[in-house]
DOKE-64240 format. One record per residue (C-alpha): residue number from 1; y negated, z, x. Coordinates in Angstrom, 3 decimals. Layout:
<NUM,<Y,Z,X>>
...
//
This chain:
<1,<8.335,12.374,3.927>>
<2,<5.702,15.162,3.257>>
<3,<1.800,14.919,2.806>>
<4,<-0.235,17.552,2.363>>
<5,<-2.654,17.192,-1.418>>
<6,<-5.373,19.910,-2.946>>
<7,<-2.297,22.093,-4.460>>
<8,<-0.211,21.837,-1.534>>
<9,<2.649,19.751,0.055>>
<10,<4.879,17.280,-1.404>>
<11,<7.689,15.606,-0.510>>
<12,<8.573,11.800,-1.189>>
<13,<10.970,9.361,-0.330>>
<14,<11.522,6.040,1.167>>
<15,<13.197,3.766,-0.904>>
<16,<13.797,0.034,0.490>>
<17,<10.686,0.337,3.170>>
<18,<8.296,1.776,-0.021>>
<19,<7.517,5.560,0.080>>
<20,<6.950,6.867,-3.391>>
<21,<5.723,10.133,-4.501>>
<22,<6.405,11.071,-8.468>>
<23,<5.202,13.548,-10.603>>
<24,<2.176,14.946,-8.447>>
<25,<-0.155,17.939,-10.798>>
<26,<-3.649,16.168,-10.927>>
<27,<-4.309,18.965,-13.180>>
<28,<-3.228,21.784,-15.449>>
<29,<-0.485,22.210,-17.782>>
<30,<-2.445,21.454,-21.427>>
<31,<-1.025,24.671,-22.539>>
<32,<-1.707,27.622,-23.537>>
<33,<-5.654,27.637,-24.032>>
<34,<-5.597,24.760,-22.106>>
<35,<-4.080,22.477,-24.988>>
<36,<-7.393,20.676,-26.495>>
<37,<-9.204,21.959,-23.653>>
<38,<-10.909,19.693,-20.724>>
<39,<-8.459,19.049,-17.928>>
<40,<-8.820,21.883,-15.132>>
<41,<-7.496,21.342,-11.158>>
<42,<-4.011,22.203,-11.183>>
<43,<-2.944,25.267,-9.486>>
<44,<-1.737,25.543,-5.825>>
<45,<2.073,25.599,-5.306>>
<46,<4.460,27.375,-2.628>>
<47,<6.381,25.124,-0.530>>
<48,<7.067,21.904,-0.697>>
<49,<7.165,20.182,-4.008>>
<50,<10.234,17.646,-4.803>>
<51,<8.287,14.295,-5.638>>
<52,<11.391,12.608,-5.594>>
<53,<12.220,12.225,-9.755>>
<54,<10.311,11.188,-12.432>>
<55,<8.311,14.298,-14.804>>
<56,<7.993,15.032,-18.484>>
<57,<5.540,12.887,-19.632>>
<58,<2.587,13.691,-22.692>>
<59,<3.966,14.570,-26.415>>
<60,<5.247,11.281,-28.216>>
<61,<7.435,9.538,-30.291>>
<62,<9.248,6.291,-29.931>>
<63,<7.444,3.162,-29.839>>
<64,<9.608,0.243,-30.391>>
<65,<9.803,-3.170,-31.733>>
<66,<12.336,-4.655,-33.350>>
<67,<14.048,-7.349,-31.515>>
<68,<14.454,-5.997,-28.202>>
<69,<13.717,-3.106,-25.916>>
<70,<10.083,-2.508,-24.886>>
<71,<11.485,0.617,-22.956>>
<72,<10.574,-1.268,-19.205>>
<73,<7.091,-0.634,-20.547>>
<74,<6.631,2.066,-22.710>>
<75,<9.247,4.385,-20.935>>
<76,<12.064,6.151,-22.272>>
<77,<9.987,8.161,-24.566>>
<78,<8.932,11.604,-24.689>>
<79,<10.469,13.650,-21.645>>
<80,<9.379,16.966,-22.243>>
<81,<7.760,19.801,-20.371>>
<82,<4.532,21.700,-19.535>>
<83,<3.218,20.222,-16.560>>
<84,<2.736,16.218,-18.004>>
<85,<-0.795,15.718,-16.272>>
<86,<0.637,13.711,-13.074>>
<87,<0.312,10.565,-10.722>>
<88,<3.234,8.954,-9.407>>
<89,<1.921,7.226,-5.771>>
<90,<3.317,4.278,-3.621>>
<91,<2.409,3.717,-0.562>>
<92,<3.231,1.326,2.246>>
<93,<2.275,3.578,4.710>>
<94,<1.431,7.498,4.824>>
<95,<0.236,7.150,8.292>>
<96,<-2.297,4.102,7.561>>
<97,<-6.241,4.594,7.045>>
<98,<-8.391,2.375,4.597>>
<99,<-6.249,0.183,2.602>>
<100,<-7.540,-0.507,-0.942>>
<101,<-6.581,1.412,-3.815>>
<102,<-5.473,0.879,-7.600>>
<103,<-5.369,3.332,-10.577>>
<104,<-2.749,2.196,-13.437>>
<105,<-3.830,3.308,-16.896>>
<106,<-0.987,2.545,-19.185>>
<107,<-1.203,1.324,-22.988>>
<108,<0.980,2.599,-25.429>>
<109,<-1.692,2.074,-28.082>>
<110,<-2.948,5.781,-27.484>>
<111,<-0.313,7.291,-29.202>>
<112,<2.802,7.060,-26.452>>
<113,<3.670,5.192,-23.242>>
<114,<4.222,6.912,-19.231>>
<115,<2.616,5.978,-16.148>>
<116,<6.395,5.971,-14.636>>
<117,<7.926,3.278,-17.016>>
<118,<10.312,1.306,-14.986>>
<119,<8.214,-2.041,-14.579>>
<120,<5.061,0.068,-13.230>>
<121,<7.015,0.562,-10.239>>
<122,<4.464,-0.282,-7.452>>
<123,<6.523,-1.756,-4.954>>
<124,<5.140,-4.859,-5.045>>
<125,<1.721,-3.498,-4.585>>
<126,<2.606,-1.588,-1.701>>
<127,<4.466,-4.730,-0.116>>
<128,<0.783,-6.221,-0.296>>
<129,<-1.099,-3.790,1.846>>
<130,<-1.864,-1.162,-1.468>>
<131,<-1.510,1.858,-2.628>>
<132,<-0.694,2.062,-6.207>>
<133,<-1.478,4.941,-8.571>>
<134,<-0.189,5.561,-11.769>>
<135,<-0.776,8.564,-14.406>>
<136,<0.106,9.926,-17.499>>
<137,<-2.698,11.379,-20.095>>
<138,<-3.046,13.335,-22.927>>
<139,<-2.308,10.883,-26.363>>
<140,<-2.758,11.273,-30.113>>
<141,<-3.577,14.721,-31.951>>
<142,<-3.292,15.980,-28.071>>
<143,<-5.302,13.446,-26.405>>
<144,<-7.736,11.492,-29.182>>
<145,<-8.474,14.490,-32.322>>
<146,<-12.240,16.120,-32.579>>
<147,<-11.489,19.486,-33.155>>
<148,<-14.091,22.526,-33.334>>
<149,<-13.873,24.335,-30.652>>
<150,<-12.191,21.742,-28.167>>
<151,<-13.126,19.193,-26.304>>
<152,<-13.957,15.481,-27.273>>
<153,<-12.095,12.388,-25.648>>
<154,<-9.378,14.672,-23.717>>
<155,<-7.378,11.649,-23.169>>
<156,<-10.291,9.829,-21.008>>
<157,<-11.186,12.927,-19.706>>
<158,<-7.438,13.196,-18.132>>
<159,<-8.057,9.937,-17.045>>
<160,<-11.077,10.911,-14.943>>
<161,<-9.517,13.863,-14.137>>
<162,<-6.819,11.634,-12.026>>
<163,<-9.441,9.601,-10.829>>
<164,<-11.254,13.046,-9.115>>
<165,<-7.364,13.875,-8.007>>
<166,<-7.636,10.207,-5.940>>
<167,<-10.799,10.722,-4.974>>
<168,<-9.663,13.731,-3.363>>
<169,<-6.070,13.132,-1.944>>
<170,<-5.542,9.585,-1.462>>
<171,<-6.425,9.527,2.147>>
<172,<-3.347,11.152,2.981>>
<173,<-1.012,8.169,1.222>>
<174,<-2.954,5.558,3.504>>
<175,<-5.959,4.611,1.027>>
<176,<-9.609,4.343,1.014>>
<177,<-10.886,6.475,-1.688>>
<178,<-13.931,4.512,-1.388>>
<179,<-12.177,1.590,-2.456>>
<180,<-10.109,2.597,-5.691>>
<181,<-10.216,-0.410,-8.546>>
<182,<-8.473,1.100,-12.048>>
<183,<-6.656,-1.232,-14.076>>
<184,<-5.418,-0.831,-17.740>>
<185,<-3.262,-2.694,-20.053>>
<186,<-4.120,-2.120,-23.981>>
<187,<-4.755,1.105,-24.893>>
<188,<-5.328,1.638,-21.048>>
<189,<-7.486,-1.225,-20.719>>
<190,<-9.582,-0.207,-23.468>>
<191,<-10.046,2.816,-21.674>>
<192,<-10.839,1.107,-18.274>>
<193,<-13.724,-0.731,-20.582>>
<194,<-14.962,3.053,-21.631>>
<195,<-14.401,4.563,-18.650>>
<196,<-16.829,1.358,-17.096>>
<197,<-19.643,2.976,-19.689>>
<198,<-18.974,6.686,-18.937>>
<199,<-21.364,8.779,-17.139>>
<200,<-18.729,10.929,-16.566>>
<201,<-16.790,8.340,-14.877>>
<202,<-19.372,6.909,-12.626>>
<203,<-18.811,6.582,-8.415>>
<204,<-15.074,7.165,-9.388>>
<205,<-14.574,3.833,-8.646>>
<206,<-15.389,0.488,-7.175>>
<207,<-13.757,-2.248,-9.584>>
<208,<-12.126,-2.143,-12.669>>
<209,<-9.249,-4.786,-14.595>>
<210,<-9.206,-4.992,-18.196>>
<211,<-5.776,-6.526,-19.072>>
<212,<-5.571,-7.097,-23.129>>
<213,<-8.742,-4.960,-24.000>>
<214,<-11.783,-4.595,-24.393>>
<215,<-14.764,-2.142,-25.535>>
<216,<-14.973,-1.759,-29.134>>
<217,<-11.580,-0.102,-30.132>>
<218,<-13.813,3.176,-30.367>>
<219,<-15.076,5.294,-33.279>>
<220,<-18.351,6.952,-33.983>>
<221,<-17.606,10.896,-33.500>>
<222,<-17.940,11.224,-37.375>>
<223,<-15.686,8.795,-38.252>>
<224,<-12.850,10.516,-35.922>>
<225,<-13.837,13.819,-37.808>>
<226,<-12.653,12.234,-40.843>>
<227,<-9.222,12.274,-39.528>>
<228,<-9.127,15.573,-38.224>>
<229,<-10.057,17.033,-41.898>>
<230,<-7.439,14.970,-42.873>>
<231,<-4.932,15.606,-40.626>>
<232,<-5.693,19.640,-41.051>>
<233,<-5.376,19.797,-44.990>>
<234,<-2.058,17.897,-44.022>>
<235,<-1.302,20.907,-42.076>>
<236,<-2.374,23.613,-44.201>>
<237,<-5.050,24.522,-41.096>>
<238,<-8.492,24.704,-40.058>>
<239,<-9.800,21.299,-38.208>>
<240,<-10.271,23.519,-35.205>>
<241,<-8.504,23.447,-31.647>>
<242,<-8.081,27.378,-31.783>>
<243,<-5.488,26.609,-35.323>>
<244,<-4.020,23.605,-33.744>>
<245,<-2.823,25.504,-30.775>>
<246,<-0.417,27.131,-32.642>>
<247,<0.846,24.423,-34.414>>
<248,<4.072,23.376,-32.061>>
<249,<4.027,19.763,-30.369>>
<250,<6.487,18.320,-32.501>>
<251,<5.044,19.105,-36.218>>
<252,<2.064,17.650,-34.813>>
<253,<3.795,14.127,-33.649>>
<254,<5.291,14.443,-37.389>>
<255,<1.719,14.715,-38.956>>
<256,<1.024,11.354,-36.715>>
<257,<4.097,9.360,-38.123>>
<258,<2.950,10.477,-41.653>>
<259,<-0.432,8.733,-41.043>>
<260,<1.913,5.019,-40.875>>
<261,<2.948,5.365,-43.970>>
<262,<1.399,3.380,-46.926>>
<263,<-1.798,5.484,-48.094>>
<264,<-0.897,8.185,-45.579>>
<265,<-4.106,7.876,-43.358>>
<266,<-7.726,8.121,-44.835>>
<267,<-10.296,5.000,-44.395>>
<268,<-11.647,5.006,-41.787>>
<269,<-13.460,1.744,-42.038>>
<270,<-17.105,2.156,-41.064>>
<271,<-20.138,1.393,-43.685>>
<272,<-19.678,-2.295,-43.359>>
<273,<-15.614,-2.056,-44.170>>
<274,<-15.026,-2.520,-40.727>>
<275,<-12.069,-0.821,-38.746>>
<276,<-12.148,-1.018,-35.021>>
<277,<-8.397,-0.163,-34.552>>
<278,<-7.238,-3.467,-37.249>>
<279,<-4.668,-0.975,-38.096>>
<280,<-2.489,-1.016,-35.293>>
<281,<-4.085,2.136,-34.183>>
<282,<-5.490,5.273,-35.875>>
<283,<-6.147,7.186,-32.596>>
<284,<-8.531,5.546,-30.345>>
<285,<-11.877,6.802,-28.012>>
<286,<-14.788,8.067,-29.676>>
<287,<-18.457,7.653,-29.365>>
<288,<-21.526,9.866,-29.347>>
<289,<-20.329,12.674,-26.991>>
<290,<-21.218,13.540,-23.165>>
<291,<-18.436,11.279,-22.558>>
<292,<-19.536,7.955,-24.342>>
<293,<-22.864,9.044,-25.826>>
<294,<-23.064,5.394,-27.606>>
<295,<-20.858,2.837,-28.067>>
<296,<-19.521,1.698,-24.827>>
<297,<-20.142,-2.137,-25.862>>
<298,<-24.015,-1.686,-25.994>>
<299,<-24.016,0.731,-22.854>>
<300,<-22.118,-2.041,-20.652>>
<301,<-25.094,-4.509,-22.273>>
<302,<-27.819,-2.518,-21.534>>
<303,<-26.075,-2.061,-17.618>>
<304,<-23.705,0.451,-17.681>>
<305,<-20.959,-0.076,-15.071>>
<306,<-23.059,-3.009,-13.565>>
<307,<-22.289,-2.173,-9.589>>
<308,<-18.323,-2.081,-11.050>>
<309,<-16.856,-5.909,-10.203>>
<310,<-14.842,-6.873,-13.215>>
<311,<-11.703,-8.790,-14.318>>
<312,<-11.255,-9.334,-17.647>>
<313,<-8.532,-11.283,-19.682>>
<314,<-5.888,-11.685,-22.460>>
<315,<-2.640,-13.287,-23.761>>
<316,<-2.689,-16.417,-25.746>>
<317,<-0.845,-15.220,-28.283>>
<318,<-1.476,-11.286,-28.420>>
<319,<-0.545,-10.939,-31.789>>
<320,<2.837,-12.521,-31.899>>
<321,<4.464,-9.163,-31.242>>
<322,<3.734,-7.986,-33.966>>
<323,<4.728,-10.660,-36.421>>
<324,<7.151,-12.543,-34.968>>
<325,<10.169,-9.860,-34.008>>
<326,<9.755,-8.364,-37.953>>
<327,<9.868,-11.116,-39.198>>
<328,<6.528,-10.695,-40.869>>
<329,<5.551,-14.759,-39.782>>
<330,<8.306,-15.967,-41.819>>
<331,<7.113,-14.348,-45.258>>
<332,<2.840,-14.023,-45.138>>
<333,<1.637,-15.814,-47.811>>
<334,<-2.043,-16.558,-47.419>>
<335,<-3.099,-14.398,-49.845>>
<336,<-1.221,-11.354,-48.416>>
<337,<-2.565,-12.696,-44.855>>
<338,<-6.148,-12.220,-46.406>>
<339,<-5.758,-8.869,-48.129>>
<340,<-3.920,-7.321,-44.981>>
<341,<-7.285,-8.036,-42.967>>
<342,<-9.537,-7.063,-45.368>>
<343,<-8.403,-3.806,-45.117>>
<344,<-9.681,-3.528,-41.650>>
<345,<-12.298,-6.485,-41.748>>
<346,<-15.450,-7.203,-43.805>>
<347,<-14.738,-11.080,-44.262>>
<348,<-11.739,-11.996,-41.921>>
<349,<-11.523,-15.617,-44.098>>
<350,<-14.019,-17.692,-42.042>>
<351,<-11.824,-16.857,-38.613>>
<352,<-8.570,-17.256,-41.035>>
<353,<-9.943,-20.958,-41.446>>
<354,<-10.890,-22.109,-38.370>>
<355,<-7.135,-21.244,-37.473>>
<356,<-5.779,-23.084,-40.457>>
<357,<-5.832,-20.998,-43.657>>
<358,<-5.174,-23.221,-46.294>>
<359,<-4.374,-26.718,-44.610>>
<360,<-1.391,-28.696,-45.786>>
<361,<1.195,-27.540,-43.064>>
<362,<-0.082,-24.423,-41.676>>
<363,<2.052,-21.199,-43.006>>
<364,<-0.064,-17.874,-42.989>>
<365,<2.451,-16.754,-40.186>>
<366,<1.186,-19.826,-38.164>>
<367,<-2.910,-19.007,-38.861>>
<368,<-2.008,-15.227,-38.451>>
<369,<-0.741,-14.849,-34.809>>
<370,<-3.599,-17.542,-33.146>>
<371,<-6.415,-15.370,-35.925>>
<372,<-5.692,-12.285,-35.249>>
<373,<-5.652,-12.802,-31.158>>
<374,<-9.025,-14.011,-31.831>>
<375,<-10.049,-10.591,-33.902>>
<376,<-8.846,-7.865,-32.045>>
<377,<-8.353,-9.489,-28.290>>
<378,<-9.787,-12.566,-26.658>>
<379,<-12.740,-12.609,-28.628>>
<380,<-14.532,-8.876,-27.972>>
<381,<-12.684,-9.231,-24.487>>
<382,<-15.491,-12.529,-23.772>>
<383,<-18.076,-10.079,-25.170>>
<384,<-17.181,-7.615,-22.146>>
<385,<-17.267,-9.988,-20.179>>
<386,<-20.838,-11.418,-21.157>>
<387,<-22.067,-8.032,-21.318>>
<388,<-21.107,-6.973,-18.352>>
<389,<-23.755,-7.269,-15.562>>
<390,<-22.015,-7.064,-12.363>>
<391,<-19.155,-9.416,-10.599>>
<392,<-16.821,-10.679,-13.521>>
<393,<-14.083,-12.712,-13.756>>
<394,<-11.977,-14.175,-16.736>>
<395,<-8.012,-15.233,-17.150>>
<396,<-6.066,-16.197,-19.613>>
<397,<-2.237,-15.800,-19.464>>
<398,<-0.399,-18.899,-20.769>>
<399,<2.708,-18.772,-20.039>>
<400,<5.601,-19.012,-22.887>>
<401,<8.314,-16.487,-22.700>>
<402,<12.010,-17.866,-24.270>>
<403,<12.283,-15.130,-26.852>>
<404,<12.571,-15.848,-30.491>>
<405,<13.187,-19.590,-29.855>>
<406,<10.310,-19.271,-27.636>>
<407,<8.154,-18.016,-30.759>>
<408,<6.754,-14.712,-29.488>>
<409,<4.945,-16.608,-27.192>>
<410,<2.112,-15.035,-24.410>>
<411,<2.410,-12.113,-26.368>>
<412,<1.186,-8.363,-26.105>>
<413,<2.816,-6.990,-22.819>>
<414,<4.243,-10.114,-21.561>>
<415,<1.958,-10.664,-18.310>>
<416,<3.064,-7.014,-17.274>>
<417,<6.645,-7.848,-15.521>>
<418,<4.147,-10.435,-13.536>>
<419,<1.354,-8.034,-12.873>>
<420,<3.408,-5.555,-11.189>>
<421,<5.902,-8.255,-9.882>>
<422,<9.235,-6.487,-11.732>>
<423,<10.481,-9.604,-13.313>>
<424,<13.676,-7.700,-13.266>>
<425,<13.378,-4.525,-14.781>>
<426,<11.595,-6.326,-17.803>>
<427,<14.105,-9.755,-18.032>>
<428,<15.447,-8.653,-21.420>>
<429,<11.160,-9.639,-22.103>>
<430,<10.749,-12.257,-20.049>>
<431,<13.812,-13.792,-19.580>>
<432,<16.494,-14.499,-16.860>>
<433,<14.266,-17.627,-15.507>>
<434,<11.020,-16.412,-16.039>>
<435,<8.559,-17.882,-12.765>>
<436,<8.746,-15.717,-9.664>>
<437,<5.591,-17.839,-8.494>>
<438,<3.274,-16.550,-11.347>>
<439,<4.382,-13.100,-10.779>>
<440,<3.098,-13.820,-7.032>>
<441,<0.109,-15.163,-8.273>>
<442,<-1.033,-12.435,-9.993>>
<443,<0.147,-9.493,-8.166>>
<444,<-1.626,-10.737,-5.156>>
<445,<-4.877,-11.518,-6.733>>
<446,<-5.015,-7.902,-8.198>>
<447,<-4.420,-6.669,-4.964>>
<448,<-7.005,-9.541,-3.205>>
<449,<-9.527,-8.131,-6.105>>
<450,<-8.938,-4.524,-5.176>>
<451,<-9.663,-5.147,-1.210>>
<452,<-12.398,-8.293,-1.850>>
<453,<-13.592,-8.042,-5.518>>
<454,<-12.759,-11.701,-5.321>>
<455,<-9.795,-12.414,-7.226>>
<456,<-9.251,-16.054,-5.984>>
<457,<-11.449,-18.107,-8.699>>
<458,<-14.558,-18.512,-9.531>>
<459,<-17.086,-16.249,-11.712>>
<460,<-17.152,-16.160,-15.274>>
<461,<-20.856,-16.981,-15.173>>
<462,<-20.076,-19.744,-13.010>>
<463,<-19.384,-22.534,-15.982>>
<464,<-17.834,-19.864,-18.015>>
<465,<-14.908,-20.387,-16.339>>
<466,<-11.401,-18.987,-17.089>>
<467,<-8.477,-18.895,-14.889>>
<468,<-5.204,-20.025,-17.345>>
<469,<-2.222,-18.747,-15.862>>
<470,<1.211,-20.704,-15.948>>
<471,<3.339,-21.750,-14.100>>
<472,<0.686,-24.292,-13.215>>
<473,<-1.686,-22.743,-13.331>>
<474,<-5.681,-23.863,-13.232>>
<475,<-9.076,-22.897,-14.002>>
<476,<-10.733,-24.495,-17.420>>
<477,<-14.391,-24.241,-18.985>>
<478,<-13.819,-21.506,-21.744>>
//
């Protein structure tokens, strides 16, 4: 199977009825003076490209938890070579005109993760009358660092690179590029919410899904320079892109695992002591460039995005990842629960009580997992959702997986497997039993969203109401 894109032809294959396309150029290799420079149209090719096997992917390093492997989701980690800046595309049907579109903008909390990660297979999708895109984008130092001399935000700007790439070419897979809807989990739902306030993002597309984000994980543009001086006395540099260009991929990803050590990153709280990234990530988006020229939040207030139709939502219990697998619930004490936020939060003890701190019966493990998915998740996530002015709908995904005695919960990642409908690929996550029938659910109201903006329940505004997703799943006041 051949199609013809802006570069030239490329050849897919059919696998079980879907025809898949990996590994596409949306843009330049960031190399050479390239590397911290804004994404540029990648070159034209001779021939016919092989599409048929998965790419390198951007510069990273392992992201694992302990416990079990998150591989299904973050990929197998860092694959290398040059040309990294690519969409992988499945399609029901080359020959088919006008069926709706979706963008996949994978987390990986900005520092790792692949757009080809075995349970982003978009089958499914394509078994629902879609075309599914997904892409890979500059991350960390690379993607995230404001250096003189380069360019700001490089990993958004990949992003809406890709989007210009669909814009462009996805006619000839069968879609309506006047009909794309970009979707994001995390780190790639936080940048669906910025990408929703970027001028430089709009008319790129018609409807956007925010799974587990929001949009406050961003920095003022001075705060973010803090870390580049940092990172460049760490290097023995300048804090410009023209010294960081020679500085080979991997020292760099070395500098990054030297900020996660104890002390090893500078504060980067703002002047009220408050961090946006709750320390779970030290590369994020940045405000007050052509990109975001304020904070994304107050641009989606003031109606940024507002012609965009909008699903927003979270897990139940975000934050048991990262507590329950290292064992972290078992040992908090509630003072060490209340220093550990206050490192990132001005006065986290009012949310720490309404959860619990302090009552006979409650361990700090217990108050911290329900707390912090308050902090850093479902509660800016409503904001977006109240701020935004267009079409928006809220969910909430319920449903228990069996790990951990059933302890980790609806946690970070989980709804994934049932977004793209892999239960699977992902069942050392989920489970051998986990329920086919949610995974239905809500693969087919993404796809119903991206054709209708109408993902099967009512408005948000409409008695603030929030779809819960289980396995029975229902629609509650939130």
């Amino acid at each position: 199977m051949i199609v013809s894109t802006t570069s030239g032809e490329v050849r897919g294959e059919v696998v079980e009825g879907v025809t898949r396309f990996l590994s596409i150029p949306y843009a330049a290799a960031p190399v050479g003076e390239l590397r911290f420079a804004p994404p540029v149209p990648a070159p034209a090719w001779d021939g016919v490209r092989d599409g048929t096997e998965p790419g390198p992917n951007a510069p990273q390093t392992n992201r694992n938890v302990a416990g079990f492997d998150l591989g299904p989701l973050v990929g197998p980690g860092w694959r290398k070579g040059p040309d990294y800046l690519t969409v992988d595309v499945y399609t029901p049907d080359t020959a088919a005109a006008g069926l709706p579109v979706l963008v996949f903008i994978h987390g990986g909390g900005f520092l790792a993760g692949t757009g080809s990660a075995a349970v982003y297979d978009g089958s499914a999708f394509t078994r629902e009358g879609a075309v599914l895109v997904t892409l890979n984008y500059r991350v960390g130092i690379e993607g995230f660092l404001p250096l003189e001399g380069g360019a700001t935000n490089l990993g958004l700007r990949d992003q809406i690179a890709a989007l210009g790439w669909v814009r462009d070419n996805v006619a000839a897979f069968g879609g309506d590029p006047g009909n794309v809807t970009v979707f994001g989990q995390s780190a790639g739902a936080m940048s669906v919410a910025c990408l929703l306030a970027s001028p430089l993002a709009e008319g790129l597309f018609r409807r956007g899904i925010v799974q587990s984000g929001h949009a406050e994980m961003v920095r003022p543009l001075e705060q973010a320079r803090k870390l580049a001086d940092h990172l460049a006395k760490a290097l023995d540099v300048p804090a410009t892109a023209e010294a960081f260009r020679s500085i080979p991929a991997e020292d760099l990803l070395a500098a990054q695992e030297a900020l996660t050590v104890p002390g090893g990153s500078p504060d980067l709280r703002d002047a009220d002591g408050f961090d946006p990234g709750f320390g779970l990530s030290t590369f994020m988006p940045l405000f007050g460039d052509d990109m975001l020229p304020e904070h994304p939040g107050r641009a989606i207030e003031s109606g940024a995005g507002e012609g965009v139709d909008l699903v927003v939502g979270s897990c139940r219990d975000e934050m048991a990842l990262y507590l329950v697998p290292t064992g972290a619930i078992d040992v908090l004490t509630d003072e060490q629960l209340v220093a550990m936020m206050s490192k990132s939060h001005p006065d986290p003890v009012p949310t720490l009580e309404r959860h619990g701190l302090g009552q006979n019966g409650r361990s700090a493990g217990e108050v911290a997992v329900p707390a912090l998915t308050e902090l850093v998740f479902r509660a800016p996530a409503r904001r977006l959702a109240e701020a935004h002015q267009g079409r928006t709908y809220c969910y909430e995904f319920d449903w228990r997986g069996p790990l951990f005695d059933g302890r980790l919960g609806a946690c970070h990642g989980l709804d994934l497997p049932f977004v793209f409908n892999n239960l699977d690929v992902a069942s050392g996550l989920v489970g051998e039993s986990a329920p086919k029938g949610v995974a239905e659910l809500l693969n087919q109201s993404w796809v119903r969203f991206a054709a209708t903006g109408d993902p099967g329940w009512p408005e948000y505004d409409s008695g603030r109401a929030v779809l819960h997703v289980n396995s029975a799943s229902e629609v509650r006041p939130d």
